[in-house]
C-alpha positions as CSV (number, residue, x, y, z in Angstrom):
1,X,62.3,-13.7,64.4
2,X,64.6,-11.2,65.8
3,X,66.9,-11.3,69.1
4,X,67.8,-8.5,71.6
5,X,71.8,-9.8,71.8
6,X,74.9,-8.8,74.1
7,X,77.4,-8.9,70.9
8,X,81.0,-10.5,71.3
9,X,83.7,-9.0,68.7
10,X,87.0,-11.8,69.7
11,X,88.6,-9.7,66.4
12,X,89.0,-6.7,68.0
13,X,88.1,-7.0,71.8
14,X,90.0,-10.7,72.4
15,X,88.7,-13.2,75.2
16,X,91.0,-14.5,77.6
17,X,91.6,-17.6,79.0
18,X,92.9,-18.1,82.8
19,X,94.6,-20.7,84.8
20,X,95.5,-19.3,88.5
21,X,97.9,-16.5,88.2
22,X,98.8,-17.3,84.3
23,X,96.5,-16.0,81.7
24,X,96.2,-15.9,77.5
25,X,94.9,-13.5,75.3
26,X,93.3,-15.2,72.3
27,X,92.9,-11.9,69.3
28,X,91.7,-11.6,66.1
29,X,90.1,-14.0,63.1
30,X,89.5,-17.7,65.2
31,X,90.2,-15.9,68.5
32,X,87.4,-19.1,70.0
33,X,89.3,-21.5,67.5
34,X,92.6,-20.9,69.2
35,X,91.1,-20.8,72.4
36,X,89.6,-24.3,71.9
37,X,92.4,-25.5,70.3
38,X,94.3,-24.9,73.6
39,X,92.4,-26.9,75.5
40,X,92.1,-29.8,73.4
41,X,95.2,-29.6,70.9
42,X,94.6,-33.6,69.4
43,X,94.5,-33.4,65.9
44,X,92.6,-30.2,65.8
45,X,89.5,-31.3,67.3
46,X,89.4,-28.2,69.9
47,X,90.5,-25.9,66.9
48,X,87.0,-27.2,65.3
49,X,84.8,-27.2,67.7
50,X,83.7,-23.8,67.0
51,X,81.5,-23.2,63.9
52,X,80.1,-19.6,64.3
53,X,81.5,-17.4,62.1
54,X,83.7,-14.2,63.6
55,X,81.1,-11.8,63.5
56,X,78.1,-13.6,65.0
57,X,79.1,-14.9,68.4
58,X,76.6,-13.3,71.1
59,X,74.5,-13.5,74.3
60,X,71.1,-13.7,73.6
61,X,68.5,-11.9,75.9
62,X,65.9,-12.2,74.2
63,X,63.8,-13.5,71.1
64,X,60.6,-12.0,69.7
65,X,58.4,-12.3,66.3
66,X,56.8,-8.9,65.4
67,X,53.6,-8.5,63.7
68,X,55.2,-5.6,61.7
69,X,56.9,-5.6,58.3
70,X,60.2,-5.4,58.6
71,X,60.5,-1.9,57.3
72,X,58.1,-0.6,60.0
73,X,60.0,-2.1,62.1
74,X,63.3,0.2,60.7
75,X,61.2,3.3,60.9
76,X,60.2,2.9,64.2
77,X,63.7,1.7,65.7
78,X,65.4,4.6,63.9
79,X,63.1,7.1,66.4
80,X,63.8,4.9,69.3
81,X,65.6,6.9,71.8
82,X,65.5,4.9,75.4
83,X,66.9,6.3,78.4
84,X,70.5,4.0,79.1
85,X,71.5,6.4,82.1
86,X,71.1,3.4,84.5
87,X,72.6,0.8,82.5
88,X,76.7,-0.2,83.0
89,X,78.9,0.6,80.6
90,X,78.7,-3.0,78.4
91,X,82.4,-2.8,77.9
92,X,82.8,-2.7,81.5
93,X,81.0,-6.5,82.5
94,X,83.4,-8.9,82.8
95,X,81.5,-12.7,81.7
96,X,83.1,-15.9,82.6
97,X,82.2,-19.1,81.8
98,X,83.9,-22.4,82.9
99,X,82.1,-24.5,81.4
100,X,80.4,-26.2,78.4
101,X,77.4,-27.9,77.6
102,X,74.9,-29.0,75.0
103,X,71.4,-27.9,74.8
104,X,68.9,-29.5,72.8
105,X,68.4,-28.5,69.2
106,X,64.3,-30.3,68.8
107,X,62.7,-27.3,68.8
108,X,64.8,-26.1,65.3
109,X,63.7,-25.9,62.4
110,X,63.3,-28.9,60.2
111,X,66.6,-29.1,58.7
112,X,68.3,-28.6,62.4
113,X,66.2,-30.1,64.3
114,X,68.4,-32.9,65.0
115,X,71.2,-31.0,65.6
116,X,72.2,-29.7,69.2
117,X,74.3,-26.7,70.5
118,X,77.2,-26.7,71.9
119,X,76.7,-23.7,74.8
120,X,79.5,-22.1,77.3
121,X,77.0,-21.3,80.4
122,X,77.7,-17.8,82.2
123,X,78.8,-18.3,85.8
124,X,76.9,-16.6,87.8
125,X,78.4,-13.6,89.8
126,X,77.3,-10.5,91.6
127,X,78.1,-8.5,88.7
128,X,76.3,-10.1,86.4
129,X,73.2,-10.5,88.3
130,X,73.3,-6.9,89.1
131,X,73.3,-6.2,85.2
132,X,71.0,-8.5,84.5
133,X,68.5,-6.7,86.7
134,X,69.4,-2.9,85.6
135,X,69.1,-4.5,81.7
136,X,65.5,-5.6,81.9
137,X,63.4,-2.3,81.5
138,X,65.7,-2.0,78.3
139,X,64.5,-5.1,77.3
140,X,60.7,-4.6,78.2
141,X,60.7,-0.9,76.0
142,X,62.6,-3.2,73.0
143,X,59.7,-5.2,72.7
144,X,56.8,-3.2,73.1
145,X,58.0,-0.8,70.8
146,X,58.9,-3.4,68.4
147,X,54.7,-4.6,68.8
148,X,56.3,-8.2,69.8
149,X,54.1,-11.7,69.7
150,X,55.2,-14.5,72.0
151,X,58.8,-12.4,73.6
152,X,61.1,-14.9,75.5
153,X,63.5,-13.2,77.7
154,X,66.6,-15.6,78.8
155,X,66.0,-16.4,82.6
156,X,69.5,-15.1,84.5
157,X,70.5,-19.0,85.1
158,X,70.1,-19.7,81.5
159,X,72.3,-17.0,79.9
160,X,74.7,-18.6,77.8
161,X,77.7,-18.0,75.0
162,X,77.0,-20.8,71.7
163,X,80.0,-21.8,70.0
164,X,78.5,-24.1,67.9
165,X,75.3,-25.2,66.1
166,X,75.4,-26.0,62.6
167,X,76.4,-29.8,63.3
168,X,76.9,-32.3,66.2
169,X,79.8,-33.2,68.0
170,X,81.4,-36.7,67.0
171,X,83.5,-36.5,70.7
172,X,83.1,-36.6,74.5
173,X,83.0,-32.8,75.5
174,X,84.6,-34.1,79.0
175,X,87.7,-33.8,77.1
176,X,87.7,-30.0,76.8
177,X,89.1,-29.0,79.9
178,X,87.5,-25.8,80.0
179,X,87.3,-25.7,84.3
180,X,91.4,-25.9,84.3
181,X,91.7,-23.0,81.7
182,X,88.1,-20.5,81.8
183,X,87.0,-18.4,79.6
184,X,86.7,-14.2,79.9
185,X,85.3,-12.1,77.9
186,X,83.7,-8.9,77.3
187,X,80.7,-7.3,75.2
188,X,80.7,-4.5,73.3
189,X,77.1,-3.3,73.0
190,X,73.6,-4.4,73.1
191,X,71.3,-4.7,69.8
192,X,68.5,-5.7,68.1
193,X,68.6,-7.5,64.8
194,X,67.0,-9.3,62.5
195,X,68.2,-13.1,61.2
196,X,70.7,-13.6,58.4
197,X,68.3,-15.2,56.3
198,X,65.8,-12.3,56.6
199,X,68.6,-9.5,55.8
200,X,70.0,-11.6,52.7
201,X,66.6,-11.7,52.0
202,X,65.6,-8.0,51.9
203,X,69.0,-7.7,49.9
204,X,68.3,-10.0,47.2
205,X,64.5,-8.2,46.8
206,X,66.0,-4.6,46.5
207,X,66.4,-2.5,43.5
208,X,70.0,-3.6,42.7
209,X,70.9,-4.6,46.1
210,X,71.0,-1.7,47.3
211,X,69.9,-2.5,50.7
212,X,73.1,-3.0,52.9
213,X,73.2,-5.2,55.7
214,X,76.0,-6.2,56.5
215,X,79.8,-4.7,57.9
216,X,83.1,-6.0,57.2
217,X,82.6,-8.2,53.9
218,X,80.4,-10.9,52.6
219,X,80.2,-13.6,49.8
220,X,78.3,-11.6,46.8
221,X,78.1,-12.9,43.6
222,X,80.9,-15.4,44.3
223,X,83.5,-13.0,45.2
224,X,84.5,-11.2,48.7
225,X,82.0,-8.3,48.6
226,X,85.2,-5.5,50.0
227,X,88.3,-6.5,47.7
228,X,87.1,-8.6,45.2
229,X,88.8,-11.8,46.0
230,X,87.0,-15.0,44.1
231,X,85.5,-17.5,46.5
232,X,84.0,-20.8,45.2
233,X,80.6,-21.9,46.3
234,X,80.9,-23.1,49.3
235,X,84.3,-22.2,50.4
236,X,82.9,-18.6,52.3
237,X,83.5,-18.5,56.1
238,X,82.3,-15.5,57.7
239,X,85.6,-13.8,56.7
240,X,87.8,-13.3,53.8
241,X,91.6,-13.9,54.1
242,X,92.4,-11.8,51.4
243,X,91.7,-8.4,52.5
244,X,91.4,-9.5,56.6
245,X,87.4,-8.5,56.6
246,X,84.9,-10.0,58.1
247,X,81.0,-10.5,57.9
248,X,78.6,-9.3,60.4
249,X,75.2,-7.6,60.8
250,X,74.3,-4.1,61.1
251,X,71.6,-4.0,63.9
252,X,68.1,-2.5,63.8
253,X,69.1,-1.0,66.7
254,X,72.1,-0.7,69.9
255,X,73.4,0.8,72.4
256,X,76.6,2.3,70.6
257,X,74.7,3.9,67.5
258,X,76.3,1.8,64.9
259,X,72.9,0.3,63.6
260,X,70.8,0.6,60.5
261,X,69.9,4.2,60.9
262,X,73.3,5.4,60.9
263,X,75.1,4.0,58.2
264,X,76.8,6.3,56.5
265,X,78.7,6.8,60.1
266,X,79.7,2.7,59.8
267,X,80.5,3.4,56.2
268,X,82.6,6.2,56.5
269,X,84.7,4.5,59.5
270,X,85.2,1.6,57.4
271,X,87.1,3.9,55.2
272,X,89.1,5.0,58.0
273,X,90.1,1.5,59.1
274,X,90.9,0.4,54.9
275,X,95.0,-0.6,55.1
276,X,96.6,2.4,54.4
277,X,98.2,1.6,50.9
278,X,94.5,1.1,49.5
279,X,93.5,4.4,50.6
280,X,97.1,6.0,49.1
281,X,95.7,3.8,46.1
282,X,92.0,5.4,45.9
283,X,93.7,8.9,46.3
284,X,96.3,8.1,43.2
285,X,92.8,7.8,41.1
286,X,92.5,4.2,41.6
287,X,89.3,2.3,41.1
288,X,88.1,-1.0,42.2
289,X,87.9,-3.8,39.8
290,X,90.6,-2.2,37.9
291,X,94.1,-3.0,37.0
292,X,97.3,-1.3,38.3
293,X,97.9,0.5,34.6
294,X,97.7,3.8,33.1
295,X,95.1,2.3,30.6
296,X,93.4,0.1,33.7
297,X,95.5,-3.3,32.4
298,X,96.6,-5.7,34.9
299,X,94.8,-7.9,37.5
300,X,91.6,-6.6,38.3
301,X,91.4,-8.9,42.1
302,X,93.5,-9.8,44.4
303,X,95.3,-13.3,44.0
304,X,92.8,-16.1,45.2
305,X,93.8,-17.9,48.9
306,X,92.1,-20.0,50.8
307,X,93.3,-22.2,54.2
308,X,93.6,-25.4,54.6
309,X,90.9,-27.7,55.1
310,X,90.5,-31.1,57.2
311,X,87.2,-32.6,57.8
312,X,88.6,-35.3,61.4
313,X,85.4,-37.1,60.7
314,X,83.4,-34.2,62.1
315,X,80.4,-34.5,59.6
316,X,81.5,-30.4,58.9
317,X,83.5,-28.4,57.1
318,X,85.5,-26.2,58.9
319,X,89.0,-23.9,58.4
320,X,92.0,-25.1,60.4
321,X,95.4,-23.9,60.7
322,X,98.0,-26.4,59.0
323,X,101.0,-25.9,61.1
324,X,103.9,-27.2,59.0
325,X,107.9,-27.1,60.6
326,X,108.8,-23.3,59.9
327,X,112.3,-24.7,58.3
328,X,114.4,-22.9,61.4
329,X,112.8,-20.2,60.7
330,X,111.6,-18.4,64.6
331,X,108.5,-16.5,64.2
332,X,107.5,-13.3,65.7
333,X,105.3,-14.0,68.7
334,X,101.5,-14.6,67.0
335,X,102.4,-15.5,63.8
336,X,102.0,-18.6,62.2
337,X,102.9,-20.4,58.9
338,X,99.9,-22.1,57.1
339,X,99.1,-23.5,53.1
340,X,97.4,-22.7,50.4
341,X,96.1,-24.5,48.5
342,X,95.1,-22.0,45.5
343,X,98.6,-20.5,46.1
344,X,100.6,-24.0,46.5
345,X,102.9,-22.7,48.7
346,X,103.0,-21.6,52.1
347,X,102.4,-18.3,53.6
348,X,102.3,-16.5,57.3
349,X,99.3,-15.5,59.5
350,X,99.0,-13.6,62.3
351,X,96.3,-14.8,64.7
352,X,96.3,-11.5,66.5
353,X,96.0,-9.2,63.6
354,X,94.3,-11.4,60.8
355,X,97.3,-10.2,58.7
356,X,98.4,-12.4,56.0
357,X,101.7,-12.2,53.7
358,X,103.6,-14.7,52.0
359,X,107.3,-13.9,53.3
360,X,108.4,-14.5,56.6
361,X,107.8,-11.7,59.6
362,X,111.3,-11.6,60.4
């Protein structure tokens, strides 16, 4: 299965939620948590409604099988020059949704099937429609070239934003007041990719992993995949807290050229994003997995944190900010002061940034 997708990144682009002239700017790792968590602040229920990871909240525009091998399918994607002329500038669509829904989950696979989503439906506007319309040749050349069987494209009046599908909701989604306060957002791009079980797949078959799939960071080998950091089984989220990164797909293919074929292009910006006392560090001679030391002594990862983790009878298991009294202490505007429980103590986060540290930002 792969899906032609309108991708979201909260981290870096925000959404925003509006009530008449007053508005709020949600930023950075859990930007939908906090937005949630908003409208329904009651023991953290709107905090977890959301269970899709950073990196992996989309539109969806279309689904297709192929009847070529995956690689094929590489090779001819990485020749795939359309013409976009007539297409808006992605960044440029505003989408708005005021309101949220389930949609039925039977058609899932065996071990989902049972289990609905939870959807934010795209209110219809003139601008949208208008997109809509100039994105569908796009979509038509996507799937011919990709030799598609059985292609859905996503009627207009179905396009939709899911927050959550990984489990059911144990609570009346009347209570998430999302008309009073909507949502707004933007895309960044338009891609097609392949599933997350299909690229960890192709991973786990390559000579020494060497097939990469994925930007940001991921769970490998039971550590963060960028700096190191242990994770126990279980405990990875889409994002490690550690070093701020987070996990999403490199595309077949998309609009802004970041995709499988240029890789060396997404690797070589990841550099230039590192925090600025690794790179000092790399040019000092240092190497990962290595200690501090002349003779390479010292630790060789970072120390281990994780957040702080409730379960409200949800049937999941989610992260959640534990707000605990900040001692008189008056935070900078974003930040926050959670606990860990690796750490046993407290530390501050910045919901804007994804920045972590364990003294105050004062």
């Amino acid at each position: 299965m792969y899906a032609i997708n309108l991708q979201l990144k909260p981290v870096e682009m925000g959404i925003v939620g509006k009530h008449k002239s007053w508005q709020q700017e949600f930023k950075g790792l859990g930007a939908f948590n906090h937005y949630f968590g908003l409208l329904h602040p009651f023991k953290g229920v709107g905090y977890t409604l959301p269970d899709i990871w950073d990196g992996y909240f989309h539109i969806t525009l279309a689904k297709f099988h192929s009847s070529l091998a995956p690689h094929q399918l590489d090779e001819i994607f990485s020749k795939f020059s359309p013409s976009i002329e007539d297409l808006p500038y992605i960044p440029d669509v505003v989408f708005r949704a005021s309101s949220i829904s389930t949609s039925s989950g039977a058609n899932r696979g065996i071990d989902r099937n049972k289990i609905n989503f939870v959807v934010l439906p795209i209110d219809p506007s003139p601008e949208i429609e208008s997109f809509y319309d100039k994105v569908q040749p796009l979509l038509i050349t996507i799937i011919e070239q990709a030799k598609a069987r059985d292609p859905k494209i996503t009627p207009k009046e179905h396009l939709h934003l899911t927050v959550r599908k990984y489990s059911n909701v144990r609570f009346n989604l009347e209570n998430i007041n999302i008309q009073q306060f909507p949502l707004e957002f933007r895309c960044s791009h338009l891609e097609v990719k392949q599933t997350r079980e299909q690229a960890v797949s192709r991973f786990n078959s390559a000579a020494n992993n060497t097939y990469r799939w994925w930007t940001g960071a991921i769970e490998n080998k039971r550590q963060c995949s960028s700096c190191f950091t242990p994770i126990k089984p279980g405990d990875w989220e889409g994002f490690c807290l550690a070093c701020g990164k987070y996990e999403s797909i490199i595309p077949i293919w998309s609009t802004d050229g970041r995709n499988m074929n240029h890789y060396d292009g997404i690797k070589q910006q990841e550099c230039v994003n590192e925090p600025m006392t690794m790179n000092m560090m790399k040019k000092s001679g240092y190497k990962e997995r290595r200690g501090l030391g002349i003779h390479n002594q010292g630790r060789s990862t970072p120390v281990e944190t994780s957040l702080h983790d409730h379960h409200f009878d949800l049937s999941h298991h989610f992260r959640i900010l534990s707000v605990e009294p900040d001692s008189g202490i008056k935070l900078p505007p974003g930040w926050i002061k959670e606990w860990s429980k690796t750490g046993e103590r407290h530390y501050y986060f910045n919901i804007n940034t994804g920045e972590s540290r364990w003294e105050p930002p004062i």
